[in-house]
TIBA-622474 format. One line per 2 residues: number of its first residue (from 1); for each residue x, y, z of C-alpha. Coordinates in Angstrom, 3 decimals, m for minus. Layout:
BEGIN
NUM) X/Y/Z; ...
***
This chain:
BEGIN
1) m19.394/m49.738/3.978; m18.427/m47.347/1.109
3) m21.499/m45.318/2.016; m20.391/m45.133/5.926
5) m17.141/m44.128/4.759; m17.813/m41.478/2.235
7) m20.142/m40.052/5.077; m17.150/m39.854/7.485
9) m15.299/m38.219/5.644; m17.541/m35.546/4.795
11) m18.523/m34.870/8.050; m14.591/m34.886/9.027
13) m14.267/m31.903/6.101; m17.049/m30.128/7.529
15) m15.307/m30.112/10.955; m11.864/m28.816/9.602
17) m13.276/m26.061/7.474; m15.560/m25.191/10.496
19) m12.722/m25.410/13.146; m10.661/m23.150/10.727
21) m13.433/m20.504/10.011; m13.747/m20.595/14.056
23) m10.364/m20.031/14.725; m10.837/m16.968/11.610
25) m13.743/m15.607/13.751; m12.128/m15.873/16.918
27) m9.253/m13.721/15.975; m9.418/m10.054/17.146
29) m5.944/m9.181/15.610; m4.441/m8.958/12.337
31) m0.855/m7.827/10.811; m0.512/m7.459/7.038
33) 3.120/m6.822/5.468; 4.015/m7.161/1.911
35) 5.085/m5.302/m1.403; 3.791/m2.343/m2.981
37) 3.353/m1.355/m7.009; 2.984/2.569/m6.748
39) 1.937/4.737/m9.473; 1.977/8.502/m9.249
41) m0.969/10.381/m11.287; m1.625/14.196/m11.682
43) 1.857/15.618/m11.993; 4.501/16.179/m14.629
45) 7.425/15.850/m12.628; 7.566/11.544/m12.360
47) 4.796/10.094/m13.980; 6.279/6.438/m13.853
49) 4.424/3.505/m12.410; 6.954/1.334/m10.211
51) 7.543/m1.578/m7.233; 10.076/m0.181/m5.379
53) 7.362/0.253/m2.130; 6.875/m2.201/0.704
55) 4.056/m1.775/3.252; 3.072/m3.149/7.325
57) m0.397/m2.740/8.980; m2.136/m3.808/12.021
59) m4.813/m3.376/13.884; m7.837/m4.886/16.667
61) m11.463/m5.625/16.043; m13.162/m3.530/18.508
63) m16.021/m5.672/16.895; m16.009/m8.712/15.055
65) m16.148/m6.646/12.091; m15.156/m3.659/12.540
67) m10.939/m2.693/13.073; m8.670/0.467/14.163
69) m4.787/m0.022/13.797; m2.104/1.901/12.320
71) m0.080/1.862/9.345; 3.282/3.015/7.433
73) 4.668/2.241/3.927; 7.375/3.361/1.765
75) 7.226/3.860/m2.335; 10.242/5.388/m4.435
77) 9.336/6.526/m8.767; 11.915/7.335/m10.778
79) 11.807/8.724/m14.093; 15.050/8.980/m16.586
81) 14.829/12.815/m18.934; 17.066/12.180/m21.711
83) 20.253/14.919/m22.650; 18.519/18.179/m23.438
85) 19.305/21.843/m23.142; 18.305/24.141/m20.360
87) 18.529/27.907/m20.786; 17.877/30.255/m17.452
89) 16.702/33.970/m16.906; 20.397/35.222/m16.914
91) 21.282/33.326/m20.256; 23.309/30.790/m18.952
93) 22.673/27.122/m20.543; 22.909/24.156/m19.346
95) 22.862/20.694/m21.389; 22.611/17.166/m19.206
97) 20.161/14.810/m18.493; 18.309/14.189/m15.435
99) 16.864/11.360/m13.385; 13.933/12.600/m11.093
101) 12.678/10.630/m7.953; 9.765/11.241/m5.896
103) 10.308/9.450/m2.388; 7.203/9.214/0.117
105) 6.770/7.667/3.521; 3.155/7.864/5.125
107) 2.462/6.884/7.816; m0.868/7.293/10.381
109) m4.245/5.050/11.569; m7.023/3.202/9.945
111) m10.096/2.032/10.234; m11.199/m1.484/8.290
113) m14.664/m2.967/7.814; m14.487/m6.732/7.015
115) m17.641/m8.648/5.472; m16.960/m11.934/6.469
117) m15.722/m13.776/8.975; m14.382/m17.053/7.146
119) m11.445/m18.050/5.283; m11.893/m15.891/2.957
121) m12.017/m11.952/4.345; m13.324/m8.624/1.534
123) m12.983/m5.713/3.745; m12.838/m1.941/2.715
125) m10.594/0.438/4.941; m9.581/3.765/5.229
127) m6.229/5.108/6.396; m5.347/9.014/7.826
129) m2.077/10.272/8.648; 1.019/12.432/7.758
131) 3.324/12.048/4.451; 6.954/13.021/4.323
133) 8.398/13.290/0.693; 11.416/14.071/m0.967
135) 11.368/15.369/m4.475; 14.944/15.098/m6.322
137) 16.785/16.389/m9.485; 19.900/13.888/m10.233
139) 22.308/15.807/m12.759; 25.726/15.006/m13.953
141) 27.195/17.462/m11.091; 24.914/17.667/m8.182
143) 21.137/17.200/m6.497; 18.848/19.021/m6.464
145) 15.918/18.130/m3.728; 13.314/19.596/m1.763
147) 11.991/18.151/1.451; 8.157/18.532/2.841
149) 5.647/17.175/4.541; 1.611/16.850/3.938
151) m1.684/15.344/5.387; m2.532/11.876/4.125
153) m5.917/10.419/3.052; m6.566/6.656/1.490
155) m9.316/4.383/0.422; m8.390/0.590/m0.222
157) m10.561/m2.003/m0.910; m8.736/m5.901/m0.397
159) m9.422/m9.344/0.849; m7.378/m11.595/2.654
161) m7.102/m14.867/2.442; m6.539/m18.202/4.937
163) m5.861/m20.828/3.035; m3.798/m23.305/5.447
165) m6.061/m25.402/8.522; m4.252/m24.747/11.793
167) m2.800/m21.458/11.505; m3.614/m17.559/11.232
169) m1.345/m16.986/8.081; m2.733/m16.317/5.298
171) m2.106/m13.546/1.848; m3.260/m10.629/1.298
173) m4.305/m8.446/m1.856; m6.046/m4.821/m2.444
175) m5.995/m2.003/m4.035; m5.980/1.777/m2.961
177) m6.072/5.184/m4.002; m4.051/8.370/m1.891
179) m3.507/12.263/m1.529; m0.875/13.996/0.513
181) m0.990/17.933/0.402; 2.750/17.666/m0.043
183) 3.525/21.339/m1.656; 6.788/21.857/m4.229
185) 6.581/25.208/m5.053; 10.260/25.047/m7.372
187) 8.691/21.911/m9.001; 5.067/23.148/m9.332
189) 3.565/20.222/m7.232; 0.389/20.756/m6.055
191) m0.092/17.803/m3.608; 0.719/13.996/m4.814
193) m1.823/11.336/m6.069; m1.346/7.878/m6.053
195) m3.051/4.686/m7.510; m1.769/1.038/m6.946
197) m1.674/m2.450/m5.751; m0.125/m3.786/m2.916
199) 0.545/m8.107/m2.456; 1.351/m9.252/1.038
201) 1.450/m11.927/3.906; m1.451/m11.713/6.387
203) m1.192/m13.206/10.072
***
């Protein structure tokens, strides 16, 4: 009777994790939304590494592998430059600190490959687009800031993840890599590079 019963339930497991992988393959849709750990690379004017950046994604599997969709995300760094002195070209001085901020906001389409179909989803995708910016000078007196915009390119590589029977939510988790062409001439930025991590919901 044990035997019979052990059986049972086994075959009942099977069912659920089959009905939920089913339900996983059967979706064409997906929506991702979460929050965003930004670091800037390659430039001397913020070099800080910070979570002030939340993301949202979505897209359609033209195949059941194989997604377009769109995509926009916001990320502020700040960095703090303690009291120093500043000289200029007509000998006036200036001593005060500064707090820099680097403000982007991409936003364009992407393409995603996923590698399985189950519960568990790997995928690699690639996003292209346009980047606004705002690069800022915070002094004791007034701002200085400089507003531009840029073409976006990014690689990610993620999974998400369905871990509840029944329903399409789920988490998500990757990481990425971008460049915008964003141009500051006064600040001598030469396009912006990005590395990070991003942590999210997934329906």
């Amino acid at each position: 009777m044990k035997r019979l019963i052990y059986i049972f339930a086994a075959a009942a497991a099977m069912m659920l994790f089959a009905a939920n992988a089913d339900a996983q393959m059967g979706k064409r849709n997906y929506i991702n939304a979460g929050w965003q750990f930004n670091a800037l690379v390659g430039n001397e004017f913020v070099t800080s590494a910070q979570g002030y950046a939340a993301y949202i994604e979505g897209g359609y599997y033209l195949t059941p592998m194989l997604a377009v969709g769109g995509f926009a995300n916001f990320s502020t760094n700040n960095e703090y430059i303690p009291t120093k002195t500043y000289t200029f070209s007509d000998q006036s001085a200036l001593t005060t600190d500064l707090e820099r901020s680097v403000y982007q906001v991409p936003f364009g389409a992407s393409v995603r490959y996923r590698f399985m179909r189950t519960e568990v989803q790997p995928y690699i995708q690639a996003k292209v687009g346009a980047q606004y910016s705002t690069q800022s000078t915070y002094m004791s007196t007034f701002v200085n800031r400089h507003d531009n915009w840029g073409f976006y390119v990014s690689p990610e590589v993620g999974l998400t993840f369905y871990p509840f029977n029944a329903t399409d939510m789920g988490f998500q988790i990757a990481v990425y890599y971008s460049y915008a062409t964003n141009d500051n001439k006064p600040y001598d930025i030469k396009g912006l590079n990005n590395i990070g991590f991003k942590l999210g919901i997934a329906f």
